[in-house]
PyMOL Python script that loads the backbone (N, CA, C, O; Angstrom):
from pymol import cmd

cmd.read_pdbstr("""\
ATOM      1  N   UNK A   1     196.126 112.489 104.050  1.00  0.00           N
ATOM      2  CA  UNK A   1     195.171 111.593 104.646  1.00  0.00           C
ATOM      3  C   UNK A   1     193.778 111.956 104.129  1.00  0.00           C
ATOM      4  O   UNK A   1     193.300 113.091 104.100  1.00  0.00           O
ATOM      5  N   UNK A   2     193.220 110.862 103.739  1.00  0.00           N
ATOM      6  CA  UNK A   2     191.856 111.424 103.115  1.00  0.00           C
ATOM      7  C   UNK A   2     190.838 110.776 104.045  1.00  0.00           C
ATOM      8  O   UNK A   2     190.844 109.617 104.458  1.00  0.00           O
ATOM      9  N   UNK A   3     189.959 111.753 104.295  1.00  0.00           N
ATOM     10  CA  UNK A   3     188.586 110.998 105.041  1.00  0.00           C
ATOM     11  C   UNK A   3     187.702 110.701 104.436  1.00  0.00           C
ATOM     12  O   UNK A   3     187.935 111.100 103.296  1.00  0.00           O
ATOM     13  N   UNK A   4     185.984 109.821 104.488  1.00  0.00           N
ATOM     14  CA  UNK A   4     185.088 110.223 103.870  1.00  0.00           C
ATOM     15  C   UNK A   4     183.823 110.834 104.512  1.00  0.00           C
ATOM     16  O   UNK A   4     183.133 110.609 105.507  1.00  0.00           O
ATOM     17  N   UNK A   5     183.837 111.669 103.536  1.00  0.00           N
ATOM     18  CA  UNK A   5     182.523 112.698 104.350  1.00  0.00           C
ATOM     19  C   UNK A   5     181.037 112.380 103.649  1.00  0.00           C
ATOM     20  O   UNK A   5     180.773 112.266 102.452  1.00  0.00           O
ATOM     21  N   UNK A   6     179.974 112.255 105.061  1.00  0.00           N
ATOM     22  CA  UNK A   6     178.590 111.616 104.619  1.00  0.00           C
ATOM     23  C   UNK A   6     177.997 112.599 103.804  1.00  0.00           C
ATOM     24  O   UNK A   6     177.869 113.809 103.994  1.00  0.00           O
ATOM     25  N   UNK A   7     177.569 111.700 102.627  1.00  0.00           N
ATOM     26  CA  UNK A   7     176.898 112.990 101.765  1.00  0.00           C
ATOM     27  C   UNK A   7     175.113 113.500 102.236  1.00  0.00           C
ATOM     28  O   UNK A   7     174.538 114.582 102.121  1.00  0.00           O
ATOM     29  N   UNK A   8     174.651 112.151 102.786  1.00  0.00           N
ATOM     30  CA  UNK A   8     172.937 112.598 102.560  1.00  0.00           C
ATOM     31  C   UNK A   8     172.869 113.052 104.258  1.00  0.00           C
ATOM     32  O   UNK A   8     171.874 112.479 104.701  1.00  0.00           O
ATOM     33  N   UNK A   9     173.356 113.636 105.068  1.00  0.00           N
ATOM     34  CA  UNK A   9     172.634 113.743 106.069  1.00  0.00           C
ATOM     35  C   UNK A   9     171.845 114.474 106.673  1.00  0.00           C
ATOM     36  O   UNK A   9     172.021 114.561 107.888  1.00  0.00           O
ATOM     37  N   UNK A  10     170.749 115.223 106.074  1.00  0.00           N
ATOM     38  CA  UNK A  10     169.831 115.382 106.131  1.00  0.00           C
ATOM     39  C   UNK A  10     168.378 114.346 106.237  1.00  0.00           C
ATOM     40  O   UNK A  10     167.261 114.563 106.708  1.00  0.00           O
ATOM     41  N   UNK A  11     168.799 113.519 105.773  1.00  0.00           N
ATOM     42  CA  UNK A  11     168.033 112.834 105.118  1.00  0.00           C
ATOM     43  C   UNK A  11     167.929 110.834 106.107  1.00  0.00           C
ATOM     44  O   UNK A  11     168.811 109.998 106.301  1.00  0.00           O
ATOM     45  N   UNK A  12     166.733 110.841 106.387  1.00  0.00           N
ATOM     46  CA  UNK A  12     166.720 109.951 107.593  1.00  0.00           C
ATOM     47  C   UNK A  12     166.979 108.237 106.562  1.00  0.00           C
ATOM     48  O   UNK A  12     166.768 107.916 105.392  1.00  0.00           O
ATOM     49  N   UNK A  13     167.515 107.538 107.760  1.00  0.00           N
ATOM     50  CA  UNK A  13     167.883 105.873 106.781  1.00  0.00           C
ATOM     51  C   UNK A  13     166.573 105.929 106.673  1.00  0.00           C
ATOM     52  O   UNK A  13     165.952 106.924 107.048  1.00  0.00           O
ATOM     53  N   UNK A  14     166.190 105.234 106.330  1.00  0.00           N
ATOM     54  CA  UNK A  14     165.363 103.797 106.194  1.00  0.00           C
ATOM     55  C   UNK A  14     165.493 102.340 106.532  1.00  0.00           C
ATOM     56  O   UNK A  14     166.470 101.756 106.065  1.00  0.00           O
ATOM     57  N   UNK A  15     164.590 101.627 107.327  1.00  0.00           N
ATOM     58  CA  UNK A  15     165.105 100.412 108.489  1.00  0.00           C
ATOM     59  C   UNK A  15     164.356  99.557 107.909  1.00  0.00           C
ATOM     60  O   UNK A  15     164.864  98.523 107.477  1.00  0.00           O
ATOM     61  N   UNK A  16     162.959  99.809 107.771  1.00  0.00           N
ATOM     62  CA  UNK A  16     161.895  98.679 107.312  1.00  0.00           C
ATOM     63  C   UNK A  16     161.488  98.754 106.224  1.00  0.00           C
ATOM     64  O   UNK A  16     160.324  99.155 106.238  1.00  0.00           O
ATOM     65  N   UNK A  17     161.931  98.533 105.064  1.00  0.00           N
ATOM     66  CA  UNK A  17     160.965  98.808 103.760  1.00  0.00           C
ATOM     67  C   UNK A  17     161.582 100.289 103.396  1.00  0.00           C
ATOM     68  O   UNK A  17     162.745 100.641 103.598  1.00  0.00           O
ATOM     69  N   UNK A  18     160.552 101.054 102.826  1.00  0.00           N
ATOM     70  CA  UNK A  18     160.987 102.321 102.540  1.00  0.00           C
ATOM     71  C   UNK A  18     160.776 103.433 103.837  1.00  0.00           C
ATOM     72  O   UNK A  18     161.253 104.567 103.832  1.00  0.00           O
ATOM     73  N   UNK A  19     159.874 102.791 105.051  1.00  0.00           N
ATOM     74  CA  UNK A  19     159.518 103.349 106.211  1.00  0.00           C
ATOM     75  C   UNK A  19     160.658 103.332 107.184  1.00  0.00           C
ATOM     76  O   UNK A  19     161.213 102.305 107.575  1.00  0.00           O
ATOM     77  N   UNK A  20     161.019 104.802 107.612  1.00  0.00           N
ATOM     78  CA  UNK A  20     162.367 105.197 108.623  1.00  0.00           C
ATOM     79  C   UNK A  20     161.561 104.440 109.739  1.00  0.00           C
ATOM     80  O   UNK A  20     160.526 103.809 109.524  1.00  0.00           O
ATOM     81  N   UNK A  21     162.160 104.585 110.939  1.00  0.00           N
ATOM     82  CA  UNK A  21     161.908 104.042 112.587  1.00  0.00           C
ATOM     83  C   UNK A  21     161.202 104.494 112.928  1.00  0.00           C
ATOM     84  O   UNK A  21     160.502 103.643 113.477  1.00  0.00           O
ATOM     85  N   UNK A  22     160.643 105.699 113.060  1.00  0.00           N
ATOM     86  CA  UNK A  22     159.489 106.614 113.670  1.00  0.00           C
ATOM     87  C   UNK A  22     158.232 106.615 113.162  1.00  0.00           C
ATOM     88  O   UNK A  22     157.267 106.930 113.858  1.00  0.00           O
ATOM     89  N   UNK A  23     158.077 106.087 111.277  1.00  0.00           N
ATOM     90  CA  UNK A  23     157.602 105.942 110.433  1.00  0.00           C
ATOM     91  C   UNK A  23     156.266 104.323 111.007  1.00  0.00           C
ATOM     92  O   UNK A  23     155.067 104.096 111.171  1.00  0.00           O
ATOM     93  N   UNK A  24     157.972 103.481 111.109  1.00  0.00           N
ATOM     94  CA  UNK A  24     157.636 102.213 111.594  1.00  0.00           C
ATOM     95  C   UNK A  24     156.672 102.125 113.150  1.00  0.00           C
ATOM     96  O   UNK A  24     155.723 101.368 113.355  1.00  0.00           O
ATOM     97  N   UNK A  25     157.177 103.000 113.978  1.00  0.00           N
ATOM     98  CA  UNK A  25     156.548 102.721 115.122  1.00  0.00           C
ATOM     99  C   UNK A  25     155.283 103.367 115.565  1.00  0.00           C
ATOM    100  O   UNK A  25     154.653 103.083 116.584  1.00  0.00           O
ATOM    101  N   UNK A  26     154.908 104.509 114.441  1.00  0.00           N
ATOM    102  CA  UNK A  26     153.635 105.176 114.098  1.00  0.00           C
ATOM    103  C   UNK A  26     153.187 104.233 113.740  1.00  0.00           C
ATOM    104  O   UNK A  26     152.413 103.921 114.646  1.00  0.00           O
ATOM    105  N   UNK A  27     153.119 103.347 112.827  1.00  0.00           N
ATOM    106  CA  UNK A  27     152.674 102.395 112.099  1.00  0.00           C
ATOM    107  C   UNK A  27     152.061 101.307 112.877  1.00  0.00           C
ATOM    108  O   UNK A  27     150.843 101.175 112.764  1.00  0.00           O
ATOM    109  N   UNK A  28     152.514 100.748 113.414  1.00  0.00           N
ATOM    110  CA  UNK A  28     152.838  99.948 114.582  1.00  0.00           C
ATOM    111  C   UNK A  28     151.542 100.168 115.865  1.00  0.00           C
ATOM    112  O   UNK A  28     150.521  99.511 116.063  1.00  0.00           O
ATOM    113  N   UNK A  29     152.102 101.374 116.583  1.00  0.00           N
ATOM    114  CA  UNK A  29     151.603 101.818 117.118  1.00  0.00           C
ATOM    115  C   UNK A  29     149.682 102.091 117.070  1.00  0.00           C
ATOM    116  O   UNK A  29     148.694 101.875 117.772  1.00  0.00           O
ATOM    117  N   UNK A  30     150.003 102.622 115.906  1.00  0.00           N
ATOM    118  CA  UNK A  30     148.254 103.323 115.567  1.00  0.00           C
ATOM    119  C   UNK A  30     147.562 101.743 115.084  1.00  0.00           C
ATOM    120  O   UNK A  30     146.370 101.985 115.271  1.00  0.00           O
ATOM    121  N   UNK A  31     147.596 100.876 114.784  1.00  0.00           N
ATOM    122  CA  UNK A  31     147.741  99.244 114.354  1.00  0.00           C
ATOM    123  C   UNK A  31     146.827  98.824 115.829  1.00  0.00           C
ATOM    124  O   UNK A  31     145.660  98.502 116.051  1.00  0.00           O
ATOM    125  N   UNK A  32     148.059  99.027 116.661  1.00  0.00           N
ATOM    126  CA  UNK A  32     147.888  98.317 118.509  1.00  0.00           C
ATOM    127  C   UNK A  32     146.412  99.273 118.855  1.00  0.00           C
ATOM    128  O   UNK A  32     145.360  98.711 119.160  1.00  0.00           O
ATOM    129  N   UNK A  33     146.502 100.341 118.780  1.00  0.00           N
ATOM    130  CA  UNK A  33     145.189 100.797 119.314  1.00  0.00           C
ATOM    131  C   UNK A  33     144.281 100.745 118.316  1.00  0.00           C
ATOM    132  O   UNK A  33     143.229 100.950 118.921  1.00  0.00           O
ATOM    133  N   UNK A  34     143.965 100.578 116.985  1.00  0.00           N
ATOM    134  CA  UNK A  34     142.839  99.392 116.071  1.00  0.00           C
ATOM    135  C   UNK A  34     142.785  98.397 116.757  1.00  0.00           C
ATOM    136  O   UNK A  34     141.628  98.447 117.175  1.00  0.00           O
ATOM    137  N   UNK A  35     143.315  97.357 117.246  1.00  0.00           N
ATOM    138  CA  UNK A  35     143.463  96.094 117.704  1.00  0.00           C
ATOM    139  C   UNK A  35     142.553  96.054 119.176  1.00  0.00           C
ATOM    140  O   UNK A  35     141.693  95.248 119.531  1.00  0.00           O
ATOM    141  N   UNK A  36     143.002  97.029 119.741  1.00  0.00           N
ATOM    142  CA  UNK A  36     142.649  97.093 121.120  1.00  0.00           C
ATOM    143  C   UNK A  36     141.141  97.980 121.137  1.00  0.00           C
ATOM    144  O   UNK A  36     140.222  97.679 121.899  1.00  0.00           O
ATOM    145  N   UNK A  37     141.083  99.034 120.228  1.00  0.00           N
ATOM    146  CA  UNK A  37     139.666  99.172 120.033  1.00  0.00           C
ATOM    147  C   UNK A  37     138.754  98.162 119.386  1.00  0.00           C
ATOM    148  O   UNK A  37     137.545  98.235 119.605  1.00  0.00           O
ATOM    149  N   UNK A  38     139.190  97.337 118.698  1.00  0.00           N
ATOM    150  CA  UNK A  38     138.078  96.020 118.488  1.00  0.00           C
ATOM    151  C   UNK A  38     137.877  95.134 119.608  1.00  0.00           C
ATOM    152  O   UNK A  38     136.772  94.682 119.909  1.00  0.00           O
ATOM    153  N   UNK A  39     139.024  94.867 120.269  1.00  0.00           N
ATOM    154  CA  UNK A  39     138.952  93.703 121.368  1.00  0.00           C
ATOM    155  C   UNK A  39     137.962  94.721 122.461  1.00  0.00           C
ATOM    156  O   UNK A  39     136.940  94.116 122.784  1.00  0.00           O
ATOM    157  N   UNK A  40     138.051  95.928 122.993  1.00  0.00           N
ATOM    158  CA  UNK A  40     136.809  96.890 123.469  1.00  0.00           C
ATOM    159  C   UNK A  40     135.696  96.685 123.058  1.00  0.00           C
ATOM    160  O   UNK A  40     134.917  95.933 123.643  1.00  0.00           O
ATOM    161  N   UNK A  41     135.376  97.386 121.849  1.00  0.00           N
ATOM    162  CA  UNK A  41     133.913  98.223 122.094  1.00  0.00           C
ATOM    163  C   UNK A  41     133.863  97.184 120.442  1.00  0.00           C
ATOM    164  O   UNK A  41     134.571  96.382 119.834  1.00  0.00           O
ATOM    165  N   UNK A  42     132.495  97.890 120.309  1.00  0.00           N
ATOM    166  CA  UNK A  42     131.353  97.220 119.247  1.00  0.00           C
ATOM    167  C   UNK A  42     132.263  97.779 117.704  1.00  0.00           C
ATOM    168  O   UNK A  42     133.183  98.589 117.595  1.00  0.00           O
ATOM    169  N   UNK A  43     131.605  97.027 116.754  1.00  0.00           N
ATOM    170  CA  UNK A  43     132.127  97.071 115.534  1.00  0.00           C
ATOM    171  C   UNK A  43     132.164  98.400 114.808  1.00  0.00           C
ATOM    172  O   UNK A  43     133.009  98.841 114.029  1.00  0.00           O
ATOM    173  N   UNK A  44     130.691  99.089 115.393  1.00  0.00           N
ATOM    174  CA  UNK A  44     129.970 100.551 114.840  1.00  0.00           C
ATOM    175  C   UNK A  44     130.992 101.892 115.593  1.00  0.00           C
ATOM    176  O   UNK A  44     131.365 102.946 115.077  1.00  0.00           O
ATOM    177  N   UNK A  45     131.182 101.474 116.665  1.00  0.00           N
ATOM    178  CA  UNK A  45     132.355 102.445 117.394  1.00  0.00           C
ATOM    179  C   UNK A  45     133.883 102.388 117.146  1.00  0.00           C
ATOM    180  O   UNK A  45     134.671 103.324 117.285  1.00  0.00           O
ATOM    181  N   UNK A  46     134.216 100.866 116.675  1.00  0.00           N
ATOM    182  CA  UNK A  46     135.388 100.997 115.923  1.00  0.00           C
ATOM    183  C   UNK A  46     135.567 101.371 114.825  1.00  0.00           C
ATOM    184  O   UNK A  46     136.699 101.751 114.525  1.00  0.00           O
ATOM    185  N   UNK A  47     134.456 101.391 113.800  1.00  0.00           N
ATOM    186  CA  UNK A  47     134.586 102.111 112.454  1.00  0.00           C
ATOM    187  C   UNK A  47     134.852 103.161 113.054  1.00  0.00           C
ATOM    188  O   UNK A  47     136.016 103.561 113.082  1.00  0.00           O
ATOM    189  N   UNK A  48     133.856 103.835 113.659  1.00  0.00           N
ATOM    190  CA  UNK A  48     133.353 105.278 114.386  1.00  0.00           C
ATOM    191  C   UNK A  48     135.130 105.811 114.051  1.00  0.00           C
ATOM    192  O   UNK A  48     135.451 106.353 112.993  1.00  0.00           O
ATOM    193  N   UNK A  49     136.075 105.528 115.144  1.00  0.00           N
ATOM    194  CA  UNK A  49     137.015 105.926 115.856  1.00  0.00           C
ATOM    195  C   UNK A  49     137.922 105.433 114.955  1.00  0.00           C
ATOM    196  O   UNK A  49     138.700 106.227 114.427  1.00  0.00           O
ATOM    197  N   UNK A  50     137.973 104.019 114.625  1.00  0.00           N
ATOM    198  CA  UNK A  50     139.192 103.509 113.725  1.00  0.00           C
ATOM    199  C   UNK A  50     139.934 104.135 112.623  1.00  0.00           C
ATOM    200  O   UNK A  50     141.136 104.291 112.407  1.00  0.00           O
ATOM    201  N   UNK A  51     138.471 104.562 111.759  1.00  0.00           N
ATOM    202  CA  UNK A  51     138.785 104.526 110.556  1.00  0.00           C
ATOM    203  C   UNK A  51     139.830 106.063 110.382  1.00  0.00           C
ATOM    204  O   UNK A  51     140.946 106.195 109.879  1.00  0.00           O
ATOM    205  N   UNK A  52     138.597 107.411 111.254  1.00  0.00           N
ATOM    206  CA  UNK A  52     139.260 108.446 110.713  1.00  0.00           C
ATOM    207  C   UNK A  52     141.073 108.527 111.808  1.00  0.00           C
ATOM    208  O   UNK A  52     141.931 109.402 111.690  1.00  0.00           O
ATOM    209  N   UNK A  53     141.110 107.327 112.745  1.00  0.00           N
ATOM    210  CA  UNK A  53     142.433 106.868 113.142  1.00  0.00           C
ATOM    211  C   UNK A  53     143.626 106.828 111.963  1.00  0.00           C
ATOM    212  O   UNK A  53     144.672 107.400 111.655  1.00  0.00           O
ATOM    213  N   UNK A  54     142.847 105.886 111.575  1.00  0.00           N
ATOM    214  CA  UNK A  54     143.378 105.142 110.514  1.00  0.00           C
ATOM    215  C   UNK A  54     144.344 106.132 109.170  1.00  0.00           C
ATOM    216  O   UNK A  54     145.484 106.138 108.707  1.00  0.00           O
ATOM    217  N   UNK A  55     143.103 106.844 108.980  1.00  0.00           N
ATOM    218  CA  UNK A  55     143.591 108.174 108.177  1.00  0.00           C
ATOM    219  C   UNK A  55     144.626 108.983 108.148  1.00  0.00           C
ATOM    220  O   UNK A  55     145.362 109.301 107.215  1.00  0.00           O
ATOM    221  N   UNK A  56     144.609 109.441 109.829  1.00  0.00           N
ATOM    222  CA  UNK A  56     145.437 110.258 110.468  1.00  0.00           C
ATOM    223  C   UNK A  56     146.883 109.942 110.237  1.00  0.00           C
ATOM    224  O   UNK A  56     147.654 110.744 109.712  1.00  0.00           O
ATOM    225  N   UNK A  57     147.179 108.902 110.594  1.00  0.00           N
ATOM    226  CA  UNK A  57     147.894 107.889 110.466  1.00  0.00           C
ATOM    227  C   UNK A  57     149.075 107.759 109.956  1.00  0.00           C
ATOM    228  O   UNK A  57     150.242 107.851 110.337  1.00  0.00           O
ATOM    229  N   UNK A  58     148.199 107.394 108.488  1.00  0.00           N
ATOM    230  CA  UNK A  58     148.380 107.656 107.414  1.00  0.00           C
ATOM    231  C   UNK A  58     149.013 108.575 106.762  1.00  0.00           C
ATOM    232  O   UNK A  58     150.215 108.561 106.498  1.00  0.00           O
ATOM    233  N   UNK A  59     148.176 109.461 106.458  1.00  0.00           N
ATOM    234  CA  UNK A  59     148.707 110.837 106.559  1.00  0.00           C
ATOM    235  C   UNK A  59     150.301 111.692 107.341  1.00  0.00           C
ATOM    236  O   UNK A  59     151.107 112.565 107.019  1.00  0.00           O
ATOM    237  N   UNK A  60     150.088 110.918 108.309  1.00  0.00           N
ATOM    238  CA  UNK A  60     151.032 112.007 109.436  1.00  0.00           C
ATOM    239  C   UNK A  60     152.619 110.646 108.711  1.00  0.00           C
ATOM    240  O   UNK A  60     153.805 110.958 108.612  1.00  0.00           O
ATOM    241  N   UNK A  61     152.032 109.342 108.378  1.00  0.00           N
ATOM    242  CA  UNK A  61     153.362 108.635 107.826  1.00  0.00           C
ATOM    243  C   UNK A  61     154.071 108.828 106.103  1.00  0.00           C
ATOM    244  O   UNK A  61     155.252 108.747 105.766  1.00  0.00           O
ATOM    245  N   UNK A  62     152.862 109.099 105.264  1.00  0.00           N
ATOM    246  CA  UNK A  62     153.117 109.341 104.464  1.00  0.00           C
ATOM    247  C   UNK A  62     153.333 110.896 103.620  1.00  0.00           C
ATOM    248  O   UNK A  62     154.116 111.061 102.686  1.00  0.00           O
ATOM    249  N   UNK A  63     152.593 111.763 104.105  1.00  0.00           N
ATOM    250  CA  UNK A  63     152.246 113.075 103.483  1.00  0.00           C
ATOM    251  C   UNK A  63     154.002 113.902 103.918  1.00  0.00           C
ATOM    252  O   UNK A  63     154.728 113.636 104.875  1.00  0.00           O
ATOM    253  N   UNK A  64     154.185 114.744 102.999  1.00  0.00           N
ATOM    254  CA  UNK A  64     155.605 115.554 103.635  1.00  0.00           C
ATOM    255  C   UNK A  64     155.245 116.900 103.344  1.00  0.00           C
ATOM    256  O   UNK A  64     154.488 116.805 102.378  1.00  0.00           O
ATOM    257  N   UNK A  65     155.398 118.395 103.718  1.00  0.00           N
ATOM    258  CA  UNK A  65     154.990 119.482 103.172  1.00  0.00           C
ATOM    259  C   UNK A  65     156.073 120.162 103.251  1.00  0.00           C
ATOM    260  O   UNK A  65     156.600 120.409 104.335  1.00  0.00           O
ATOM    261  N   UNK A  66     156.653 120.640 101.866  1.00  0.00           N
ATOM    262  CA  UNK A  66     158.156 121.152 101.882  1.00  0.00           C
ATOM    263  C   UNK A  66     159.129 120.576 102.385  1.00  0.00           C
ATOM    264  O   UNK A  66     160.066 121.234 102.837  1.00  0.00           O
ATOM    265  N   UNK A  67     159.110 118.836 102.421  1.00  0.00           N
ATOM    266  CA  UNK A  67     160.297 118.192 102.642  1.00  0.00           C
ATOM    267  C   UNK A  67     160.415 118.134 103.705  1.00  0.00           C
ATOM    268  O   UNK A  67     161.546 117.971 104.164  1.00  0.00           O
ATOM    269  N   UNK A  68     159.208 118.253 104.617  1.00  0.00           N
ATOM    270  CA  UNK A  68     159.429 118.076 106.222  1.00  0.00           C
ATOM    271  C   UNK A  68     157.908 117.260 106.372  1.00  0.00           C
ATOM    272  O   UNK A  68     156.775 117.391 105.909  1.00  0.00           O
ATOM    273  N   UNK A  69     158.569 116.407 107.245  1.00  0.00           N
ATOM    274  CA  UNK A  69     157.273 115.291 107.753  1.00  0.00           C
ATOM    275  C   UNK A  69     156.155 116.207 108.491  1.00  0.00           C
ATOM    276  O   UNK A  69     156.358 117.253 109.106  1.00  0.00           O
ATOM    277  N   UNK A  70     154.650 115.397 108.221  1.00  0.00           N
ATOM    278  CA  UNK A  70     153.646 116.094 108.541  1.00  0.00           C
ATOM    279  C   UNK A  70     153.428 116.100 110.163  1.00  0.00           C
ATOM    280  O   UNK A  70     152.325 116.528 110.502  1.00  0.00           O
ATOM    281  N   UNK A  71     154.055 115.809 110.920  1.00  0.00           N
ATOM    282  CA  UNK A  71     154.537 115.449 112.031  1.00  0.00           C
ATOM    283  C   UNK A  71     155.278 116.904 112.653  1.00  0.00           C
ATOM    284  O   UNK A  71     154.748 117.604 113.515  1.00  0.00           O
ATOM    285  N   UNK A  72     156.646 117.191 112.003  1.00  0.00           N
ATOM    286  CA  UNK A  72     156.907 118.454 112.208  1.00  0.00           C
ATOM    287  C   UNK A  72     156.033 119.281 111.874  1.00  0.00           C
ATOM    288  O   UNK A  72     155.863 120.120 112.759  1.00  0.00           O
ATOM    289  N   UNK A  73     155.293 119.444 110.841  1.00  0.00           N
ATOM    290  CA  UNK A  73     154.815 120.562 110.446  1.00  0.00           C
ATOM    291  C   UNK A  73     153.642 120.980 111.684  1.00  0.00           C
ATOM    292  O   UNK A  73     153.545 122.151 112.049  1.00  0.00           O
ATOM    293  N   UNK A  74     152.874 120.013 112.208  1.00  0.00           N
ATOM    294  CA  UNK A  74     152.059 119.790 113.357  1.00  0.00           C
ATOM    295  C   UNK A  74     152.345 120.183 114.405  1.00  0.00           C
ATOM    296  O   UNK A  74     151.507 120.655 115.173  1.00  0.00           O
ATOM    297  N   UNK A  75     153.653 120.073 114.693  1.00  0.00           N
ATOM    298  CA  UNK A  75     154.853 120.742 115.795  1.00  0.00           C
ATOM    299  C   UNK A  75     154.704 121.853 115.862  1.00  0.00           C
ATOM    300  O   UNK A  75     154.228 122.632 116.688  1.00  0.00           O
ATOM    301  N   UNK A  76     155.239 121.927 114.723  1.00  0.00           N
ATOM    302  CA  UNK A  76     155.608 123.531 114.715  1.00  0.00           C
ATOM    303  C   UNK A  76     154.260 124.285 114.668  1.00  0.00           C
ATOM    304  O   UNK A  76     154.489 125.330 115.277  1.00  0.00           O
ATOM    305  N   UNK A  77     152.977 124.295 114.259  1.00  0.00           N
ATOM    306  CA  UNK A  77     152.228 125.111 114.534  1.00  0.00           C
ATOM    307  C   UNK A  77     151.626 125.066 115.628  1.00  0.00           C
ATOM    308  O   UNK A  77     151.047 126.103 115.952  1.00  0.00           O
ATOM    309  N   UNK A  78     151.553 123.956 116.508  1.00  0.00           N
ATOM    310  CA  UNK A  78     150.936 123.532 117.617  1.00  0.00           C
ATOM    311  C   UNK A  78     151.944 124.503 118.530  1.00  0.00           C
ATOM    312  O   UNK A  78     151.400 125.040 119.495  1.00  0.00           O
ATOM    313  N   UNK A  79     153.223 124.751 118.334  1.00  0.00           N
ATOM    314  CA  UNK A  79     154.088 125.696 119.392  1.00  0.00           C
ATOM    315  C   UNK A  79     154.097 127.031 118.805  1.00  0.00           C
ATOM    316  O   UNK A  79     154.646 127.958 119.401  1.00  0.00           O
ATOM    317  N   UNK A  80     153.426 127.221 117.478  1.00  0.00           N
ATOM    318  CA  UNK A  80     153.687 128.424 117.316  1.00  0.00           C
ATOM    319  C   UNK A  80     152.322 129.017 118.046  1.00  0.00           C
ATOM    320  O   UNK A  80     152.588 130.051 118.659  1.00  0.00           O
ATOM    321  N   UNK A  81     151.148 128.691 118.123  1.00  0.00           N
ATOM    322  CA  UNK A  81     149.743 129.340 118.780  1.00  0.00           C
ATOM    323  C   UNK A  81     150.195 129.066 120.196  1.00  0.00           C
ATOM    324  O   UNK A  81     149.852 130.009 120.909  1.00  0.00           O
ATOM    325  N   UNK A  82     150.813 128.162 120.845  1.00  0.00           N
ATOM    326  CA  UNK A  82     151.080 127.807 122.389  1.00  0.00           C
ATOM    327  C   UNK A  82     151.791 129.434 122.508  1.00  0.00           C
ATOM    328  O   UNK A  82     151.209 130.512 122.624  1.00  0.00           O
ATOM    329  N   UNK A  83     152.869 129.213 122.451  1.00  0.00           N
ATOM    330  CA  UNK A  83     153.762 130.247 123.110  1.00  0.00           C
ATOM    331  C   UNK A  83     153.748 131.708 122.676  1.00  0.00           C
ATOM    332  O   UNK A  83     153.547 132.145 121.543  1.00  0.00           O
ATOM    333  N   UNK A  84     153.993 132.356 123.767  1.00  0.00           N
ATOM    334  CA  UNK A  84     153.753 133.738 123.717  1.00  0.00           C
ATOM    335  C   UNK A  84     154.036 134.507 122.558  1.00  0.00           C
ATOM    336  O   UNK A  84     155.223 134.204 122.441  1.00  0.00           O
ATOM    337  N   UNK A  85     153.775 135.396 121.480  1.00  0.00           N
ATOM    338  CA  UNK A  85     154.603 136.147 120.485  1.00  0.00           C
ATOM    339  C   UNK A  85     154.309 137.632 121.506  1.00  0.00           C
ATOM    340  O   UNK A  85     153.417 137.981 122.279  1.00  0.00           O
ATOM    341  N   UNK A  86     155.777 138.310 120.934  1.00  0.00           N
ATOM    342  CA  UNK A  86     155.765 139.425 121.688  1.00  0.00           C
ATOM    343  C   UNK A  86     156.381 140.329 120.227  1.00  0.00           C
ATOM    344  O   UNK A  86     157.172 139.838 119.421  1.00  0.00           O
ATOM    345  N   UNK A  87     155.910 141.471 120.156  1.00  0.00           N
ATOM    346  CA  UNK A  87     155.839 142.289 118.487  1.00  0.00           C
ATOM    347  C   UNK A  87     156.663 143.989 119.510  1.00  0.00           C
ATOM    348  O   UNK A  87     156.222 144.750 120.371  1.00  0.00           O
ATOM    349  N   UNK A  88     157.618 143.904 118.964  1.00  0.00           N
ATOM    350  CA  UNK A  88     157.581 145.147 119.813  1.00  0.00           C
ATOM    351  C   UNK A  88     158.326 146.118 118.498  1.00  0.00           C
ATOM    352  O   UNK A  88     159.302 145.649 117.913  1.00  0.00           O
ATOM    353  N   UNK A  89     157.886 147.203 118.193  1.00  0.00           N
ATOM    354  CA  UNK A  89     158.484 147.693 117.045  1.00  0.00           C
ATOM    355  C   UNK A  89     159.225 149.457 117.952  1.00  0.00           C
ATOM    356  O   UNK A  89     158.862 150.109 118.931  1.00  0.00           O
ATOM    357  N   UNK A  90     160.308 149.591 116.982  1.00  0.00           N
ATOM    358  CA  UNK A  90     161.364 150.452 117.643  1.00  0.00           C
ATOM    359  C   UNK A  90     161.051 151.129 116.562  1.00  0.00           C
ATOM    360  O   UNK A  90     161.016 150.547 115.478  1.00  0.00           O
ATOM    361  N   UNK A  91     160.653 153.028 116.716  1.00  0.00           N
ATOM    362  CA  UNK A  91     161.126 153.901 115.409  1.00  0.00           C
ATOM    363  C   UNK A  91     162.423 154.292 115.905  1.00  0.00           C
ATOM    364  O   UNK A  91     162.994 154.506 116.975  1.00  0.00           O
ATOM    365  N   UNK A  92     162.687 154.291 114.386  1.00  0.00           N
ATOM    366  CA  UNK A  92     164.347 154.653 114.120  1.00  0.00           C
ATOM    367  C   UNK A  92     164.674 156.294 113.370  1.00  0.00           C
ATOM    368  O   UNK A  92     165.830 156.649 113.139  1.00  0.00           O
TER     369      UNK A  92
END
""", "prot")
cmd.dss("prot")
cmd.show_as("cartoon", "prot")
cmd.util.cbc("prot")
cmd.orient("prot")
């Protein structure tokens, strides 16, 4: 009996374009609050706020560092300064 075994799974689909789901709803998402900061405040405060939004964005959808989204990488240092490190060294 032969099965078939998935070869890429590591590796996330893609739903919209070349952008995975999370990709998409970052996208999406950061879009709705541009939208909603114009329908707010003045044009000079939405550049203000939008743009380096905009960037972020960007960045956190497109950039990867060692094959891991800039998203994890953000994770992971944001929990590595949070939580306690404890160093305890044993002589042997």
């Amino acid at each position: 009996m032969r099965f078939n075994v998935p070869q890429f799974i590591d590796i996330e689909d893609t739903i919209i374009g070349p952008l995975t789901l999370k990709q998409f709803f970052l996208l999406i998402g950061g879009g709705l609050v541009i939208v909603f900061l114009w329908w707010l405040f003045e044009l000079w405060f939405v550049l203000l706020i939008g743009v380096p939004l905009a960037l972020v964005l960007a960045a956190a959808i497109l950039i990867k560092i060692n094959g891991r989204p800039l998203t994890k990488v953000f994770s992971a240092w944001f929990k590595y300064w949070i939580n306690p490190r404890f160093y305890i060294w044993k002589k042997r």
